[in-house]
N, C-alpha and C positions, 0 to 999 in steps of 0.2 A: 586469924588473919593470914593471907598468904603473905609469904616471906619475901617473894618478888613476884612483879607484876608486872606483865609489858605495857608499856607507856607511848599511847598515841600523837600525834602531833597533829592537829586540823587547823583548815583556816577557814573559819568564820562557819562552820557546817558540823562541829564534834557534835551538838545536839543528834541530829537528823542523824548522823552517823549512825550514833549509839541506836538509836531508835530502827534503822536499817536491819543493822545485824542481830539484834534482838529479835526482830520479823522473821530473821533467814534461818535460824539455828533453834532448834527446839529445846527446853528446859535451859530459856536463858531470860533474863531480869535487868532493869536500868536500876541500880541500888543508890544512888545518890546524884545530885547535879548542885553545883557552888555556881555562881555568879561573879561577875566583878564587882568587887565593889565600887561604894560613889565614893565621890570625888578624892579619886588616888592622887599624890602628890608626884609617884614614880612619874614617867613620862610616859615608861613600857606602856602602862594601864589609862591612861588620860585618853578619855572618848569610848571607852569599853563600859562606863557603867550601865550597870542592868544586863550585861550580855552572858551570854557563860561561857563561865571560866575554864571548869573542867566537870568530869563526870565518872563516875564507876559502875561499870557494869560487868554482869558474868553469863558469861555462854557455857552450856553444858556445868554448872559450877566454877570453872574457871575466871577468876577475876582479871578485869583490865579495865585500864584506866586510860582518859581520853581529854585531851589539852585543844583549846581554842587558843590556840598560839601563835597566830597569821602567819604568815606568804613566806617565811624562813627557811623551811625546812618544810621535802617534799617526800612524800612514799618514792619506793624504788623498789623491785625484789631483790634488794644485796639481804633483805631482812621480808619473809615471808610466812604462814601462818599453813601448817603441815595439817589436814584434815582427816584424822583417820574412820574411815566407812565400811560397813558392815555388808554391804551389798551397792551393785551396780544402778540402783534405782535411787541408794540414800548420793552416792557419788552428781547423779544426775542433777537431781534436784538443787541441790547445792549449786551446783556448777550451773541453771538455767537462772537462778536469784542472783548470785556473784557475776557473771559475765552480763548481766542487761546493762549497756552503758559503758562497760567496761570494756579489758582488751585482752586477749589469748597470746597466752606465751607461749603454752607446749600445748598444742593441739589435744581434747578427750582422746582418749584411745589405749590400745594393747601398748602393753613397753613389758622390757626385760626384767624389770623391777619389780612391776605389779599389772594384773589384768585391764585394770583398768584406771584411768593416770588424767591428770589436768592441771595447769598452772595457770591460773588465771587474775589478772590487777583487775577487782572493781573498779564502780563508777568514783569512787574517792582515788583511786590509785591504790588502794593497799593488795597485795598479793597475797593469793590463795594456793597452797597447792593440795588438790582433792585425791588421796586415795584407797584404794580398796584395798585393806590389806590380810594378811592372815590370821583367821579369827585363835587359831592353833602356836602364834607364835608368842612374844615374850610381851606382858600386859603395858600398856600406853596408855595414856590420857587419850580425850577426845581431838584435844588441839595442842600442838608441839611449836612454838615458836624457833623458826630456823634461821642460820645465819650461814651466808656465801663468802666463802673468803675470795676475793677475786685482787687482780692491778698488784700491786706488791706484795701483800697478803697469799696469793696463791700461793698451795702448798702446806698452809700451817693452821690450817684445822686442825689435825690433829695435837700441832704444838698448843693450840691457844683451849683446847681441852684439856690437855694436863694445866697447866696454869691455871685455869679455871678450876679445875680439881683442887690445888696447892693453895687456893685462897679461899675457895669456900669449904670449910671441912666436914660438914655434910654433905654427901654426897654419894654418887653412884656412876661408874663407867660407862654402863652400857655396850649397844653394838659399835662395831668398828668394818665399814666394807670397801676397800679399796678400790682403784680403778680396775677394770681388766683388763689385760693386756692391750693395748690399740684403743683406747673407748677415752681417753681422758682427752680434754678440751684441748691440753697445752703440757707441753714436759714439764710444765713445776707441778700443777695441778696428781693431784695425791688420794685423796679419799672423796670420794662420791657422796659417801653419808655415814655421818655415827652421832652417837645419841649418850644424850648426858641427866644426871639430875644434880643439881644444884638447890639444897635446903626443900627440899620436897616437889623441884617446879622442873618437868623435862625440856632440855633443849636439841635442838639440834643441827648440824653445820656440813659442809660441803666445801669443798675446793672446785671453782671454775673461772681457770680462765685469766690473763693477766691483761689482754687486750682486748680482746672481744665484745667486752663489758662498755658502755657509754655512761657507768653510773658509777657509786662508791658508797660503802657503809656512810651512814648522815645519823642525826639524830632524832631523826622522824618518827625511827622506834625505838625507842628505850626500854631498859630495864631497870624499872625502882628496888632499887632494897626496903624493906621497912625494918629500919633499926630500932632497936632496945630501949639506947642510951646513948650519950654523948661518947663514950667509949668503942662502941662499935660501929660510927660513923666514923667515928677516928682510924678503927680499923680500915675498913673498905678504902678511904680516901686515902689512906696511905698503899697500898696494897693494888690499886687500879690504876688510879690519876696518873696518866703520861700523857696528857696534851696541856699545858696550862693554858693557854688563851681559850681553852673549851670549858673550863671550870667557871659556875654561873648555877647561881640560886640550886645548887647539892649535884647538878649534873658535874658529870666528866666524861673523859673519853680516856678508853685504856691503849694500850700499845699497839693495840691489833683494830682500832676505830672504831670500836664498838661503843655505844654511849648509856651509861649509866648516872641514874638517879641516887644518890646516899642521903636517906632522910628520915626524921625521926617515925616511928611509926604512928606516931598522932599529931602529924603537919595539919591537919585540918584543924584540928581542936585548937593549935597553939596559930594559926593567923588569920581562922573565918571570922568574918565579923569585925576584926582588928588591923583598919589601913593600919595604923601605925609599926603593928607586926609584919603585915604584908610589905611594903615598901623597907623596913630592917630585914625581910628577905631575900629581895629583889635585887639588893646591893652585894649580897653575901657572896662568896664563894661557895667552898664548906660553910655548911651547915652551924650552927652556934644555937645551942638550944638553952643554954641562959640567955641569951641576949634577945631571944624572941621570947621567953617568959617575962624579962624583967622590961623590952621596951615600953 
């Protein structure tokens, strides 16, 4: 199982989602789909029976997971999905499936970064950034989940990677490439791009910009932990958790607004099929894995 798994937020469309991007990326798979169940007593769940609920699928091997969670919480690029490509032709294609419907942030084309460059929100909203990158340089996954520190946050990318480093102790540095001189958004703004691995899974973040921005880290995309035991939910939660009125059914939010899921690693097994577990986890904060065993 992966250790963490970026966590989608849709409203009323995660099915057709998952089935989208599955279409657009080769050697990728829909592995599972849950439903609501009937007749929930939450309120959250009342009139969702039969619809689905969530779903897991993997692109290129890479797992992700996808919530039918309504009109909440909306994509933004402060959280975007890094595409790395092997030639100008795999960039393309990519970038004519993702942009139908969709909208262009940074124009295809030559940049100082990479020959050949795109940032693009499909038709869901979620953002893409496509690039060609050096097949000579240090080995990456297919797809890198990235994060914009922007608004009060600019500038601490770099801090919110060592932090990150200091809580998950598996882990890996990676690159680090600062602005160059005259090229940053805004004088807090700091690092352009560096790259991390956290429990086997690469991330990656950026500093732009405190104003500029019309948007803000949300919880649209998550990152689940899949925990052990009640032990190491207990870790994460104490170790992350800095917003309390964002804590809800194993989510939180950490210092720097980024939002994480802490949840046992067989949350399926322990409330598919069982309103009575589902609704004792719908109430929850943190997580409590006796008390969904024993409801």
């Amino acid at each position: 199982m992966q250790k963490i798994v970026p966590g989608l937020w849709f409203d009323k469309n995660c099915e057709e989602a998952m089935n989208f991007y599955v279409s657009v990326f080769p050697d990728s798979k829909i592995v599972d789909t849950v439903y609501y169940p009937e007749n929930a007593e939450d309120k959250h769940l009342q009139g969702m029976d039969g619809k689905v609920l969530n779903g897991f699928f993997e692109l290129f091997g890479q797992s992700f997971f996808a919530l039918d969670g309504g009109p909440i919480f909306r994509f933004n690029p402060s959280k975007s999905f890094l595409v790395n490509c092997e030639s100008r032709e795999e960039v393309d294609g990519y970038w004519e499936k993702l942009s139908d419907g969709g909208k262009v942030l940074m124009e295809l084309g030559e940049y100082p970064f990479s020959p050949w460059y795109g940032w693009v929100e499909d038709k869901y909203g979620l953002s893409w950034q496509l690039i060609l990158t050096n097949p000579e340089g240090d080995p990456r996954p297919k797809i890198t989940p990235s994060i914009m520190f922007i608004h009060e946050n600019a500038g601490k990318a770099e801090e919110a990677r060592d932090f990150y480093l200091s809580v998950f102790k598996d882990f890996q540095k990676g690159n680090t490439f600062p602005y160059e001189p005259g090229t940053a958004p805004d004088d807090a703004s700091k690092i352009a791009y560096l790259d991390f691995q956290l429990l086997g899974v690469w991330f990656a973040a950026m500093d732009s910009g405190r104003d500029m921005h019309q948007f803000d880290l949300n919880e649209a995309v998550s990152f689940i932990v899949n925990c052990d035991d009640q032990a190491e939910i207990d870790y994460y939660w104490e170790k992350l958790s800095a917003v309390p009125e964002s804590e809800q059914c194993g989510w939180l939010k950490d210092k720097y607004g980024v939002s994480w899921q802490i949840i046992p690693k067989n949350m399926g097994e322990l409330v598919m099929n069982k309103p009575a577990a589902m609704n004792a986890m719908m109430k929850m904060k943190k997580i409590d894995i006796e008390k969904l065993q024993n409801v």
